[in-house]
Backbone as CSV, one residue per row, in Angstrom:
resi,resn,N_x,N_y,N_z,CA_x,CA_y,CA_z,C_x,C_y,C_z
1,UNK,0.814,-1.217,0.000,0.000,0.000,0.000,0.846,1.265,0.000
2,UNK,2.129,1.176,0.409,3.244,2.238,0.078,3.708,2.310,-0.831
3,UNK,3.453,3.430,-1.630,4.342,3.881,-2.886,5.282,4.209,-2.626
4,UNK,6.252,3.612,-3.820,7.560,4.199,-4.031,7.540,5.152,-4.455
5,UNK,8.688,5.939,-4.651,8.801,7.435,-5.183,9.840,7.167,-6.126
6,UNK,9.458,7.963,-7.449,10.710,7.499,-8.981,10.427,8.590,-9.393
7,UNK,11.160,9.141,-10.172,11.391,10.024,-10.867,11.248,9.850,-12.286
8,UNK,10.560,10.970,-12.706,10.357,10.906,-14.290,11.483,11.407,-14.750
9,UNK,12.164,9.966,-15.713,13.613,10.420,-16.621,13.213,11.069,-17.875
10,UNK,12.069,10.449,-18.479,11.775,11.326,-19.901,10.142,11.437,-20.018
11,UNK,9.896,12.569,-20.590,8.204,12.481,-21.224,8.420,12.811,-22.797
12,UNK,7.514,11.510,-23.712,7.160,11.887,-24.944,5.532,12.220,-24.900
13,UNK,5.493,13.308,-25.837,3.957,13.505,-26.211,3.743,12.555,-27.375
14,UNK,3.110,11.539,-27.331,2.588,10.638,-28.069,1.471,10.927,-29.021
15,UNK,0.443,11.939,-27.980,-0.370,12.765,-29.878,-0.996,13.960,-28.708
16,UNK,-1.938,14.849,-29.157,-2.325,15.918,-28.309,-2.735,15.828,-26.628
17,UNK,-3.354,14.344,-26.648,-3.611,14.492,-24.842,-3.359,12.541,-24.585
18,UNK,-1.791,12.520,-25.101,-1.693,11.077,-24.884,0.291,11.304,-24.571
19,UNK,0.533,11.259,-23.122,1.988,10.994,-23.136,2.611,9.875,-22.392
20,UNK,3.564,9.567,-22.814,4.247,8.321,-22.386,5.397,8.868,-21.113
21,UNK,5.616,8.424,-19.839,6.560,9.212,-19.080,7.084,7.899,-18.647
22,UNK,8.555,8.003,-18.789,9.409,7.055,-18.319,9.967,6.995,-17.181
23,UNK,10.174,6.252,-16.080,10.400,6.658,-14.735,11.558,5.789,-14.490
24,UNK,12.571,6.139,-13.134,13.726,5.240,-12.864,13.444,4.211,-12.155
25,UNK,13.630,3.077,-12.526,13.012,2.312,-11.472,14.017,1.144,-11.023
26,UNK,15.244,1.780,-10.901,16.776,1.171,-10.389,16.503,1.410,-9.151
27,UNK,16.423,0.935,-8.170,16.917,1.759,-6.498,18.810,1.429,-6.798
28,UNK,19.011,2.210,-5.993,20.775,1.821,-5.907,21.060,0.910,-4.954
29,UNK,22.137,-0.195,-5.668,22.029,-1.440,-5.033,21.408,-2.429,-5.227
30,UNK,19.886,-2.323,-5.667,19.423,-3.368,-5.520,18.686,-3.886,-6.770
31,UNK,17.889,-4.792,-7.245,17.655,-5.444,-8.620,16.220,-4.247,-8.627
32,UNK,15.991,-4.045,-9.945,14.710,-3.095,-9.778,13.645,-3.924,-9.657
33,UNK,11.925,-3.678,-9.273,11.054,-4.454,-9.185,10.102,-4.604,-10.603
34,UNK,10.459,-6.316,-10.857,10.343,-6.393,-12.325,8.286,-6.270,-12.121
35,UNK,8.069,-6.352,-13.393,5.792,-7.230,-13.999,6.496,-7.669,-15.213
36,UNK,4.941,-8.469,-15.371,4.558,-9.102,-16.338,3.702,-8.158,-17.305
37,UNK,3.927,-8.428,-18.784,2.829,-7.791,-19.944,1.404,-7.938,-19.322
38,UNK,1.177,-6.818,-19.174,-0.248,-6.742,-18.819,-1.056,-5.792,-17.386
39,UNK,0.682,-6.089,-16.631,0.084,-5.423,-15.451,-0.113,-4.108,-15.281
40,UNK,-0.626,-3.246,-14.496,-0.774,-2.181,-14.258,0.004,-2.146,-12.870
41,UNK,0.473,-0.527,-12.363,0.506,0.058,-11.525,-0.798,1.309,-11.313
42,UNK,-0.665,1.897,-9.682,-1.214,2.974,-9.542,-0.130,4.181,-9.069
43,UNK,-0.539,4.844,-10.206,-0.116,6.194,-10.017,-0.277,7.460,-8.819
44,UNK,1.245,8.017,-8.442,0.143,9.278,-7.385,0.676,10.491,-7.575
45,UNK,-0.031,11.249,-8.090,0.522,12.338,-8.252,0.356,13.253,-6.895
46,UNK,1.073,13.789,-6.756,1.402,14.271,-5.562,-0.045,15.483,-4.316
47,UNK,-0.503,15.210,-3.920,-1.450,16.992,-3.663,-2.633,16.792,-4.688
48,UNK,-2.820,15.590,-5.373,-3.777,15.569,-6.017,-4.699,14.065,-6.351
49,UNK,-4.059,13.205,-6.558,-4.620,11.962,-6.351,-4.197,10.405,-6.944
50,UNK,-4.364,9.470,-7.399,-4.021,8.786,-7.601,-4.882,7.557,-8.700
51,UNK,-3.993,7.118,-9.645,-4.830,6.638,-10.404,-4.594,4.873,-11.211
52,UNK,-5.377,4.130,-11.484,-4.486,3.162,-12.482,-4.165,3.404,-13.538
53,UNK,-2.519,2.767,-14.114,-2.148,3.102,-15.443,-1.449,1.999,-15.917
54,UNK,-1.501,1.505,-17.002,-1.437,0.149,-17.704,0.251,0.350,-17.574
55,UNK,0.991,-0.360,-17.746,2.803,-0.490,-18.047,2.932,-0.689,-19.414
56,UNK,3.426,0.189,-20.411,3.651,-0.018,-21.539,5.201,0.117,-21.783
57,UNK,6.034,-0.524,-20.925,7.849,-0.751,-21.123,7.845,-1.865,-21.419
58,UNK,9.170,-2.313,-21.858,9.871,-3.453,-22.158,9.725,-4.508,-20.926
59,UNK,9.380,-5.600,-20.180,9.476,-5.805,-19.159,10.599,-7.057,-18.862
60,UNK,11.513,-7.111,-20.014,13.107,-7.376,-19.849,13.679,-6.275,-19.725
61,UNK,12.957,-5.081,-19.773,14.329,-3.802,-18.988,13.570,-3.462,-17.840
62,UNK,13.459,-3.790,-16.520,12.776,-3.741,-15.981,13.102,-1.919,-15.218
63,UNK,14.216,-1.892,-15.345,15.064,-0.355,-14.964,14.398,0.734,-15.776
64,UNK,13.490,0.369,-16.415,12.816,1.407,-17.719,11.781,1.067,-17.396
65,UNK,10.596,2.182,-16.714,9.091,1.983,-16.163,8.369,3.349,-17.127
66,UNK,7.467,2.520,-18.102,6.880,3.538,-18.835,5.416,3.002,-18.618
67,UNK,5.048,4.426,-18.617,3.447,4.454,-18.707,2.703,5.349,-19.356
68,UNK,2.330,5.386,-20.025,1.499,5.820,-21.223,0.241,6.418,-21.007
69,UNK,-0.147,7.342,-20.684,-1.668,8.294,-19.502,-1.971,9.071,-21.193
70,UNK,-3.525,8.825,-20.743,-4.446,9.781,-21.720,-5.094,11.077,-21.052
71,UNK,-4.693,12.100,-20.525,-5.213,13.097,-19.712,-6.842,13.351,-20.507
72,UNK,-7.212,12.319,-19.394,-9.006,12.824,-18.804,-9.736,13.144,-18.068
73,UNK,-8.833,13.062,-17.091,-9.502,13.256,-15.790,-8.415,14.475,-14.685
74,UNK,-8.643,14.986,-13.806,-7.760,15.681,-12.611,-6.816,15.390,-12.680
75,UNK,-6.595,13.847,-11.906,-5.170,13.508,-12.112,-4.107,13.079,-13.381
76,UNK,-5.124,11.803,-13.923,-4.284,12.194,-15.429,-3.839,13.409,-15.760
77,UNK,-4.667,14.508,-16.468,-3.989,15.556,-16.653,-3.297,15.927,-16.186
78,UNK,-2.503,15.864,-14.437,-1.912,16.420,-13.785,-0.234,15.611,-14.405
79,UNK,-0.911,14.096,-14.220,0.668,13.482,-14.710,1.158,13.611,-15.918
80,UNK,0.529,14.024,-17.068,1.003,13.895,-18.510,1.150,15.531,-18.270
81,UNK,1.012,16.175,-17.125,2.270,17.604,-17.171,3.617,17.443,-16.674
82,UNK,3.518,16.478,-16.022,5.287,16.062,-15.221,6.525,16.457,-16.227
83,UNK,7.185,16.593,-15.896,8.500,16.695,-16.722,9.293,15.930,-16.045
84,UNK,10.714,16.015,-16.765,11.819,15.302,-16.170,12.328,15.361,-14.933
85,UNK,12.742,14.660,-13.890,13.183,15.468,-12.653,11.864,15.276,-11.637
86,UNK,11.205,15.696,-12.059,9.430,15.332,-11.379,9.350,14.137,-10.565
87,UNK,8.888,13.791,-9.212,8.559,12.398,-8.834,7.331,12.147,-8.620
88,UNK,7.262,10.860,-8.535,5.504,10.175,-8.630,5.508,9.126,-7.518
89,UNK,4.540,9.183,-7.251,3.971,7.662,-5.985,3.735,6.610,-6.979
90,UNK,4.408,5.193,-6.885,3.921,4.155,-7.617,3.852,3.166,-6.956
91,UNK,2.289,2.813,-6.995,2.407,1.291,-6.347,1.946,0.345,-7.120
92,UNK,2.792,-0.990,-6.566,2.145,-1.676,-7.944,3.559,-2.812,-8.159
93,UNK,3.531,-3.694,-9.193,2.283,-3.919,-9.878,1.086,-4.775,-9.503
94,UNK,0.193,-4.380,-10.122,-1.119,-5.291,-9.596,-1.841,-6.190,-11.003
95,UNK,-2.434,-7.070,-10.528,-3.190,-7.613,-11.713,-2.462,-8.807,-11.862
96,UNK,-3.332,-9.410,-13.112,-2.710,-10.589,-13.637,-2.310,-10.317,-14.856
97,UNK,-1.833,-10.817,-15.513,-0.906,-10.654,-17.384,-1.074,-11.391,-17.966
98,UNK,-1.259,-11.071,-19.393,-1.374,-11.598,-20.628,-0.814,-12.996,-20.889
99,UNK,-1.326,-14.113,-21.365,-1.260,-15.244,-21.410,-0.279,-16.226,-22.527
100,UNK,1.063,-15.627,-22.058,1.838,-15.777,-23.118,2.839,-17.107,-23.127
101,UNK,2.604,-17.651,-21.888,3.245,-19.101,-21.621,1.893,-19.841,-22.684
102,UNK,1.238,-19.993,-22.543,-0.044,-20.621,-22.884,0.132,-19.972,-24.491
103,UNK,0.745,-19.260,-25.241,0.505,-19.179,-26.114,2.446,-19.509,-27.332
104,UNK,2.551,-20.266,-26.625,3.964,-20.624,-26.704,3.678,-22.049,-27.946
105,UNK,3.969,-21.755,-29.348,3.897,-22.733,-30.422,2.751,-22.087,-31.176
106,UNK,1.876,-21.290,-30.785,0.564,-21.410,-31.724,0.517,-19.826,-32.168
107,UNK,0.029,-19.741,-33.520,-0.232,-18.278,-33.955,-0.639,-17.357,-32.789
108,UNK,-0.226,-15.962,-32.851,-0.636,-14.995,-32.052,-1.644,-13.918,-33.181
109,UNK,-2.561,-13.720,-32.384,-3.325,-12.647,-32.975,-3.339,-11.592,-32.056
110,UNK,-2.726,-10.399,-32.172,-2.735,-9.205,-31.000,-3.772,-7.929,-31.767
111,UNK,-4.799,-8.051,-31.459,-6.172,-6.560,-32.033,-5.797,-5.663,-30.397
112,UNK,-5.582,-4.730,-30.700,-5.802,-3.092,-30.241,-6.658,-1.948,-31.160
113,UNK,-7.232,-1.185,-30.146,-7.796,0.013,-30.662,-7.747,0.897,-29.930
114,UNK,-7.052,2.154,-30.351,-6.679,3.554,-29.415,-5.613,3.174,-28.247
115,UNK,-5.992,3.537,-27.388,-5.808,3.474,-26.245,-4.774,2.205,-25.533
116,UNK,-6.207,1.141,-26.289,-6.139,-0.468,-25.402,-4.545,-1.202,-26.034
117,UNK,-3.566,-0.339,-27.355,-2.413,-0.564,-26.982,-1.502,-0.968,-26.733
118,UNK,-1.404,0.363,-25.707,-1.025,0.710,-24.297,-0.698,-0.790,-23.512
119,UNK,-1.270,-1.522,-22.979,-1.288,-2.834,-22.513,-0.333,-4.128,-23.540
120,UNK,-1.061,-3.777,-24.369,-0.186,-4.906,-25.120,1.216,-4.610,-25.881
121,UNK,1.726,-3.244,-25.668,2.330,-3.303,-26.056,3.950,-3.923,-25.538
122,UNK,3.856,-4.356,-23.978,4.793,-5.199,-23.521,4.869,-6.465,-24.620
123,UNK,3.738,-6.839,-24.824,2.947,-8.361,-25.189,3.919,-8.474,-26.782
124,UNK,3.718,-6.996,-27.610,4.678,-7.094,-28.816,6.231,-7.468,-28.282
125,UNK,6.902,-6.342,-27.576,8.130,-6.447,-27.287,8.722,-8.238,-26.951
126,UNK,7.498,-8.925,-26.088,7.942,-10.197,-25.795,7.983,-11.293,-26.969
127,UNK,7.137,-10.841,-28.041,6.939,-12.074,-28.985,7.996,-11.488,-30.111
128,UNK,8.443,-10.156,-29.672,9.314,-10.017,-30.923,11.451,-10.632,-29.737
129,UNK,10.884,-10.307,-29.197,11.905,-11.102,-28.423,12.152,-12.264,-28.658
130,UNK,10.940,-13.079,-28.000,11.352,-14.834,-28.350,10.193,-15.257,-29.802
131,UNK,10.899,-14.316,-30.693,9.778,-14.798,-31.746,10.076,-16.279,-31.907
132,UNK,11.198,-16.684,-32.267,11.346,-18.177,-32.505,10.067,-19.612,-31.621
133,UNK,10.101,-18.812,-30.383,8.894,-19.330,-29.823,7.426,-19.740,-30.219
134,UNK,6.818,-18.844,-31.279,5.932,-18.099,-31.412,5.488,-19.025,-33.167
135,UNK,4.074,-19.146,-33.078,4.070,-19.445,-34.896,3.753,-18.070,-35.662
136,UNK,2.906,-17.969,-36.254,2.457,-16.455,-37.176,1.988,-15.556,-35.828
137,UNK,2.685,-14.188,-36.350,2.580,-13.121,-34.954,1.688,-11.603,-36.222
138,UNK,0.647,-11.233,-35.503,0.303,-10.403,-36.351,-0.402,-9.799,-35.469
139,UNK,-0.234,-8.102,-35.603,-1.052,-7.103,-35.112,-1.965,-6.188,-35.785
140,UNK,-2.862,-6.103,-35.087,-3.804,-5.017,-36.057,-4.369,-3.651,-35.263
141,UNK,-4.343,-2.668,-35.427,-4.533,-1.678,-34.570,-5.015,-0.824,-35.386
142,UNK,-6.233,-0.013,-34.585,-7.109,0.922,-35.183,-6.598,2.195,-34.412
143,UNK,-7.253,3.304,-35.109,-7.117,4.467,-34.427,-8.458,5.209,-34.905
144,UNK,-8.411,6.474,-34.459,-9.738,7.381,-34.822,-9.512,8.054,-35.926
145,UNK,-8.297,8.628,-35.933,-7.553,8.895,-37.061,-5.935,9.440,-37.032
146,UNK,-5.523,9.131,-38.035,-3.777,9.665,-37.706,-3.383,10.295,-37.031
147,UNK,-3.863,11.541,-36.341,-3.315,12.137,-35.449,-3.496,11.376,-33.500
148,UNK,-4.291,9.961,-33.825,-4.567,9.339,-32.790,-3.777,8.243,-32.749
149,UNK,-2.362,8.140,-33.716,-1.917,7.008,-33.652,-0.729,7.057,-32.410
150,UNK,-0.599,6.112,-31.735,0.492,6.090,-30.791,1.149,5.608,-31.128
151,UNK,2.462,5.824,-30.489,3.954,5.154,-30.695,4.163,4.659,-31.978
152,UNK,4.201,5.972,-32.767,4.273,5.771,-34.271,5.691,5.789,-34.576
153,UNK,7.226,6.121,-34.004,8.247,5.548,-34.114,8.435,4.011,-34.532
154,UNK,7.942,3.643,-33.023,8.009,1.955,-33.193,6.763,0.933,-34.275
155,UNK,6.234,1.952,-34.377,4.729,1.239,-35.347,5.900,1.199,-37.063
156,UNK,6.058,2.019,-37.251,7.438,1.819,-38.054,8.332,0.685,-38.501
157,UNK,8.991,0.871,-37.263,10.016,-0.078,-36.606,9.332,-1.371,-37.068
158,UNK,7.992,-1.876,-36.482,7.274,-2.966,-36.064,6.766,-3.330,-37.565
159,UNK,6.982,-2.416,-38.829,6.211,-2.426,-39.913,7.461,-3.229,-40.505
160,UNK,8.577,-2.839,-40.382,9.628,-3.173,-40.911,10.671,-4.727,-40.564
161,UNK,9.814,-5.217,-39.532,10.659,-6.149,-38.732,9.782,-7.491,-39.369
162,UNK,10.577,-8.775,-39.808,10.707,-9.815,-40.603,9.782,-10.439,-39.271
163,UNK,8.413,-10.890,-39.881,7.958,-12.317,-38.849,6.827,-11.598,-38.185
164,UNK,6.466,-10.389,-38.229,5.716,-9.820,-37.812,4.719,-9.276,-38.885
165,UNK,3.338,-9.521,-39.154,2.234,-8.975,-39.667,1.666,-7.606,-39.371
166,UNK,1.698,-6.975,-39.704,1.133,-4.862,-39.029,0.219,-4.697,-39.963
167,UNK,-0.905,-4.366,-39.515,-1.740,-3.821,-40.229,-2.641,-2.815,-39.407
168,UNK,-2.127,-1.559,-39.965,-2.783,-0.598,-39.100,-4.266,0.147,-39.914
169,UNK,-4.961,0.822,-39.072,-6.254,0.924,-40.160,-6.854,2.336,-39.022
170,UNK,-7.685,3.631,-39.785,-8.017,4.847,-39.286,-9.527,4.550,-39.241
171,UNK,-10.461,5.068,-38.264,-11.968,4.999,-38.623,-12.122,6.210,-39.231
172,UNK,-11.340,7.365,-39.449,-11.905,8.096,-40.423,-10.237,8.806,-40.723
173,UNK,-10.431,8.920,-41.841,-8.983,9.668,-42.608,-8.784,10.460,-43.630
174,UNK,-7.898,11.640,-43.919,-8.485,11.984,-45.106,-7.278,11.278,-46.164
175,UNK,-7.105,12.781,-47.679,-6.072,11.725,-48.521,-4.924,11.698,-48.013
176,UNK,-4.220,12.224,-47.176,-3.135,11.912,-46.510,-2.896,10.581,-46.211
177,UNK,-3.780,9.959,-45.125,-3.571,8.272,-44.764,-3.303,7.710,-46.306
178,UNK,-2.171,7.346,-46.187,-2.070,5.992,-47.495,-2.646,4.890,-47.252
179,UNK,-3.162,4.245,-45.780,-3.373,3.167,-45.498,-5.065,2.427,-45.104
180,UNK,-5.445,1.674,-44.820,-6.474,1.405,-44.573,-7.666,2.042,-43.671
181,UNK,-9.062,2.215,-44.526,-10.338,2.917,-43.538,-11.266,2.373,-42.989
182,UNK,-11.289,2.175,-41.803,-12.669,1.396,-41.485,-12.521,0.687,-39.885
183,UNK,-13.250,-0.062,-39.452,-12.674,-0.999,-38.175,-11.609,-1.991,-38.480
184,UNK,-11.157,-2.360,-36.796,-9.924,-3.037,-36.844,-10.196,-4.849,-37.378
185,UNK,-11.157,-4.589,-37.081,-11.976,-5.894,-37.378,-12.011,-6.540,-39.285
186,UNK,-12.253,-5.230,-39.775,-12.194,-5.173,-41.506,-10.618,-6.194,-41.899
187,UNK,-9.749,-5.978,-41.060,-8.902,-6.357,-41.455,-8.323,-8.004,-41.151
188,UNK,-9.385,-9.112,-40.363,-9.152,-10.417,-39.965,-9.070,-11.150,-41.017
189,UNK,-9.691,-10.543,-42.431,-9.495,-11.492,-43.448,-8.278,-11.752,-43.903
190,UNK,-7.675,-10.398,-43.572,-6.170,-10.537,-44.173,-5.392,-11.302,-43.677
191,UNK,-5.448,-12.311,-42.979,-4.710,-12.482,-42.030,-4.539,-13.749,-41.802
192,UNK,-3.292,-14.545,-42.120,-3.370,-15.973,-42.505,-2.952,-16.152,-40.532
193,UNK,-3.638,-17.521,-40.191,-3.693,-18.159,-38.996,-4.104,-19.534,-39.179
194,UNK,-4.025,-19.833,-38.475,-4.941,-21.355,-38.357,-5.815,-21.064,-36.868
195,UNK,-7.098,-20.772,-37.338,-7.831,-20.781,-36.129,-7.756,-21.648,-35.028
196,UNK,-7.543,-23.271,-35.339,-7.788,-24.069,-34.274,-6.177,-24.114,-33.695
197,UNK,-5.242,-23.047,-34.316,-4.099,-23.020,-33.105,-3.278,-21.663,-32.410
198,UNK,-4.687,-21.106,-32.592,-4.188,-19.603,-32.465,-5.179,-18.810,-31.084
199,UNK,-3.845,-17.977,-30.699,-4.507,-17.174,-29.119,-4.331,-16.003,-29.136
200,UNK,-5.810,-15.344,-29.419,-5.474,-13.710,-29.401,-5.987,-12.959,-28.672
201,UNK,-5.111,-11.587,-28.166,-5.058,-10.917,-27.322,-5.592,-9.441,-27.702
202,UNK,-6.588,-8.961,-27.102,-7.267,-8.227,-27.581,-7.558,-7.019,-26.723
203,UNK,-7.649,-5.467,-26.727,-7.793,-4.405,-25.767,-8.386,-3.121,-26.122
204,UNK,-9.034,-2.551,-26.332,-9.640,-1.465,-26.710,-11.010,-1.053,-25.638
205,UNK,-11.687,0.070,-26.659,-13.051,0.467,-25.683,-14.006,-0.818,-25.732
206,UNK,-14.622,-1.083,-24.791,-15.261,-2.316,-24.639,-16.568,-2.634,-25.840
207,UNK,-17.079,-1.945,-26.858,-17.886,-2.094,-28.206,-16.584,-2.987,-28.609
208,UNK,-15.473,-2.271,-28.964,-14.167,-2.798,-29.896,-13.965,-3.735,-29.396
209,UNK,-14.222,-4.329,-27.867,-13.754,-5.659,-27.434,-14.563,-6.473,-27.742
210,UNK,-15.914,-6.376,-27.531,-16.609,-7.258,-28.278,-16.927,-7.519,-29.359
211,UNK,-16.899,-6.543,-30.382,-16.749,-6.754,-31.677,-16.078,-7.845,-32.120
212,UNK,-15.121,-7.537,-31.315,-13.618,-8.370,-31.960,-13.750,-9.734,-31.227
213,UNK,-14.060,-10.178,-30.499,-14.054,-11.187,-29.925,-15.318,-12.185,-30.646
214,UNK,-16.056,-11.648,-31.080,-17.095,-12.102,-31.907,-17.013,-12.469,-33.285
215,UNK,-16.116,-11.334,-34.045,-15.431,-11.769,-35.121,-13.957,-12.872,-35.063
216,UNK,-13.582,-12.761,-33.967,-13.098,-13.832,-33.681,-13.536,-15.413,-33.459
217,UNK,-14.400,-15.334,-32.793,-14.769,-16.625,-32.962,-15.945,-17.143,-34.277
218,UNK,-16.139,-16.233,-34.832,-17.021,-16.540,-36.172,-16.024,-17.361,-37.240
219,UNK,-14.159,-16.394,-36.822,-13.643,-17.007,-37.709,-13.102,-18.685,-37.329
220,UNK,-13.073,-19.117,-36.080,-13.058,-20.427,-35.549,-12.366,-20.510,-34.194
221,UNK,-11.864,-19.348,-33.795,-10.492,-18.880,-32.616,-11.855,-19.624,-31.497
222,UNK,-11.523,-20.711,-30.497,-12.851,-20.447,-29.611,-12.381,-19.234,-28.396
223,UNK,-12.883,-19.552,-27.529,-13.591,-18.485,-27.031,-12.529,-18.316,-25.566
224,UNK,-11.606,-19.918,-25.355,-11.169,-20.187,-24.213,-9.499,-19.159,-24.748
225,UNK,-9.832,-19.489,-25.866,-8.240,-18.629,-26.818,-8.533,-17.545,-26.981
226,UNK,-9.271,-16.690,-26.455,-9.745,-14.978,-27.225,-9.301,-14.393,-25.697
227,UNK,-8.167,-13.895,-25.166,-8.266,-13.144,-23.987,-8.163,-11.717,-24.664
228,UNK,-8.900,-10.785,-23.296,-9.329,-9.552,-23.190,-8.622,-8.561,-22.326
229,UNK,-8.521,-7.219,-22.181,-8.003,-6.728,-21.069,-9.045,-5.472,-21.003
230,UNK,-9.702,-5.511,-19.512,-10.760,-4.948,-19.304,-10.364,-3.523,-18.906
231,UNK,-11.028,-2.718,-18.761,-11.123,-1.445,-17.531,-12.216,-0.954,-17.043
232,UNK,-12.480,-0.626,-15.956,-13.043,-0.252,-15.144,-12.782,1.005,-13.822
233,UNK,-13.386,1.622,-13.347,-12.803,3.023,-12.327,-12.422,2.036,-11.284
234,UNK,-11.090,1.770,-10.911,-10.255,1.637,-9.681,-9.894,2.669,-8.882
235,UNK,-10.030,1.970,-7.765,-9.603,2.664,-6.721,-8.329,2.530,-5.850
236,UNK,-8.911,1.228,-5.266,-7.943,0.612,-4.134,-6.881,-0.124,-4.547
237,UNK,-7.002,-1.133,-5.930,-6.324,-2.503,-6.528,-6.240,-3.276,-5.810
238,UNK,-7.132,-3.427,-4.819,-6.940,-5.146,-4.437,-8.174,-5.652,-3.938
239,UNK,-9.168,-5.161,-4.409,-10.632,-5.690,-4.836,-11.592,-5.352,-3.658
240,UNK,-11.267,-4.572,-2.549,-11.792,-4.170,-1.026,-12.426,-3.022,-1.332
241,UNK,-12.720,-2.045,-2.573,-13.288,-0.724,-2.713,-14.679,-1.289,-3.367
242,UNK,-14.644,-2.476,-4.365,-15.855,-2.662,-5.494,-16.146,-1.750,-6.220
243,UNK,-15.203,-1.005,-7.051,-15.361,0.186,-7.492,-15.382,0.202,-8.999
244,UNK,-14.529,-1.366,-8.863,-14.557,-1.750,-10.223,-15.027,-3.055,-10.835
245,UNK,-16.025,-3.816,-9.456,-16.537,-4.794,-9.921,-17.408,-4.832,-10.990
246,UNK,-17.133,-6.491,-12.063,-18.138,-7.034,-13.133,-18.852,-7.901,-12.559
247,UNK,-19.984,-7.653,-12.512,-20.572,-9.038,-11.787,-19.707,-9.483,-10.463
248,UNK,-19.243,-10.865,-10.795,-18.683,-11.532,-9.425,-17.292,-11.127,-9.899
249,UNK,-16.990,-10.357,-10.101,-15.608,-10.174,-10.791,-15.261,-8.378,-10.499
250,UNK,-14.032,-8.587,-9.818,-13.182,-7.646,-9.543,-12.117,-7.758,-10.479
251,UNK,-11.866,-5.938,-11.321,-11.258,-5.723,-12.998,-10.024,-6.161,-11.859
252,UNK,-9.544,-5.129,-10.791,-8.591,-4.942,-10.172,-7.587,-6.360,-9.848
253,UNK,-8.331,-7.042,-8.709,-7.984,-8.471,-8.408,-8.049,-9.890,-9.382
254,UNK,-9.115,-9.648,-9.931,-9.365,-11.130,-10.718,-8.526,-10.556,-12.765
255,UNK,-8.458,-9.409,-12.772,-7.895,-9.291,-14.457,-6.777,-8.237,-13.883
256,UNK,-6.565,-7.244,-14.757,-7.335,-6.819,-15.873,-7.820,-7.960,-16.903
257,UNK,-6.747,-8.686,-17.250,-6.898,-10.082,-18.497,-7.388,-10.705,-18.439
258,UNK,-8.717,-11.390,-18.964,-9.812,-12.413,-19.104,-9.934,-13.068,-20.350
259,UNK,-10.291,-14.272,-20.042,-10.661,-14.679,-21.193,-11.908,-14.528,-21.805
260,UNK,-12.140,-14.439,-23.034,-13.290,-14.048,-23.165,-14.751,-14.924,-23.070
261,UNK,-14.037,-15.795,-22.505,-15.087,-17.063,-21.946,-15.793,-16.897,-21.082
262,UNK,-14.863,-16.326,-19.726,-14.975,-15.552,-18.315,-16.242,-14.119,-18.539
263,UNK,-16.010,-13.584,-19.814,-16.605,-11.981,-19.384,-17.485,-12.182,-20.663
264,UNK,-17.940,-12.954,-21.883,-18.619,-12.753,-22.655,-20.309,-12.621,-22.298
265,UNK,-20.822,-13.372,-21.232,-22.150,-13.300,-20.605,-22.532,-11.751,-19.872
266,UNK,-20.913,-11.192,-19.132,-21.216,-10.186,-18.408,-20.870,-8.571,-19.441
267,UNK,-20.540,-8.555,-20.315,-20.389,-7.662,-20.995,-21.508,-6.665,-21.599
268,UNK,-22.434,-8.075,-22.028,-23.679,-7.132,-22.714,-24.512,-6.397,-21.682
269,UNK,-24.331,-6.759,-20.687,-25.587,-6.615,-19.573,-25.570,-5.382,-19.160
270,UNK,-26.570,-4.270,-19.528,-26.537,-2.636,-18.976,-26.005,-2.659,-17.804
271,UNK,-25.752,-1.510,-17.351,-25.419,-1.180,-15.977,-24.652,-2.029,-14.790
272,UNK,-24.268,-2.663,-15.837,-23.710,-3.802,-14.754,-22.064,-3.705,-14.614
């Protein structure tokens, strides 16, 4: 329940109200405190409050703690003003992570939209790591439009790298985009897999999660192979606030990452 205190080494502005801030997360002396793809920490900004934020670093450099904030709220906005030198309360990590032992021999399918990323983007770094591990690795990521694309350095990078599938796509664009218009979903045809050996990992606004999880299993992926990464308003992270319960399900304690087996009944259900 005690945050550490780290210092922000770098901030990139990633697009108008989306920045990535990198923090030290060496203590001197001692090994830094590693996560897994997927987890989150909570953020505290100082005199103002505290929040969850997905880990979007390498998590073989564990000395490199990036997190990636969309200023929407009080505190967000407060942290994507930090600069270098700046310190933050971090506690964490919390959650469970992306299911990547379990997906060790069989095609990867990784769908993001906006935001959702953010989360997986440990999930790239690891399969481009032990790609040899891995059968067909392919990502597809939507945005709202070009000026909403994140970490467009490495989207690059990731376009250019042997063994990896990219297919990025805008829901609205003008003639500038050279590349694909429409949902992220438009693009599953393209996309050679073998359904009955493939596990994909999926994160966006929750329409985009189900979309996709639906077009997923139409194409044969079942349902025990389609994991998700949820969100919900946290508070506490360790499931004692209910702030972010689904049903019998705490986002905080029991995910963020589900399968979509776990959350497909509780998704549609209003207000719930």
């Amino acid at each position: 329940m005690q945050p550490r205190f780290l210092t922000v080494q770098q901030r990139v502005a990633e697009t108008a109200d989306v920045v990535t801030l990198t923090l030290d997360n060496a203590p001197p002396g001692q090994a830094p405190p590693g996560f897994r793809p997927g987890q989150f920490n909570m953020l505290y900004c100082f005199g103002i409050g505290e929040i969850p934020v997905s880990i979007s670093s390498d998590a073989t450099c564990p000395e490199r703690l990036d997190h990636t904030i969309r200023a929407v709220g009080t505190v967000s906005r407060a942290l994507t003003r930090l600069e270098p030198g700046d310190r933050v309360g971090v506690r964490g990590p919390f959650g469970n992570h992306w299911p990547l032992a379990a997906a060790v021999d069989l095609d990867v399918l990784v769908m993001a939209s906006g935001i959702g990323l953010v989360p997986l983007r440990p999930v790239l770094y690891h399969l481009l790591h032990e790609r040899a591990d891995y059968g067909r690795v392919a990502l597809l990521y939507g945005a709202r439009t070009p000026a909403n694309l994140l970490f467009q350095p490495e989207i690059e990078q990731w376009r250019r790298t042997p063994g990896l599938d990219l297919r990025v796509t805008m829901s609205r664009a003008g003639p500038e985009w050279p590349g694909d218009v429409g949902y992220v979903t438009a693009q599953l045809p393209k996309i050679r897999c073998d359904p009955a050996a493939t596990l994909a990992m999926v994160c966006g606004p929750e329409p985009m999660i189900r979309s996709s999880a639906v077009a997923l299993e139409a194409l044969g992926i079942g349902a025990e192979r389609i994991f998700v990464s949820l969100e919900r308003n946290m508070k506490c992270a360790l499931g004692l606030c209910g702030r972010c319960q689904l049903g019998p399900l705490f986002i905080c304690r029991d995910g963020p990452v589900f399968s979509w087996r776990q959350v497909q009944h509780l998704l549609p259900v209003r207000e719930l």
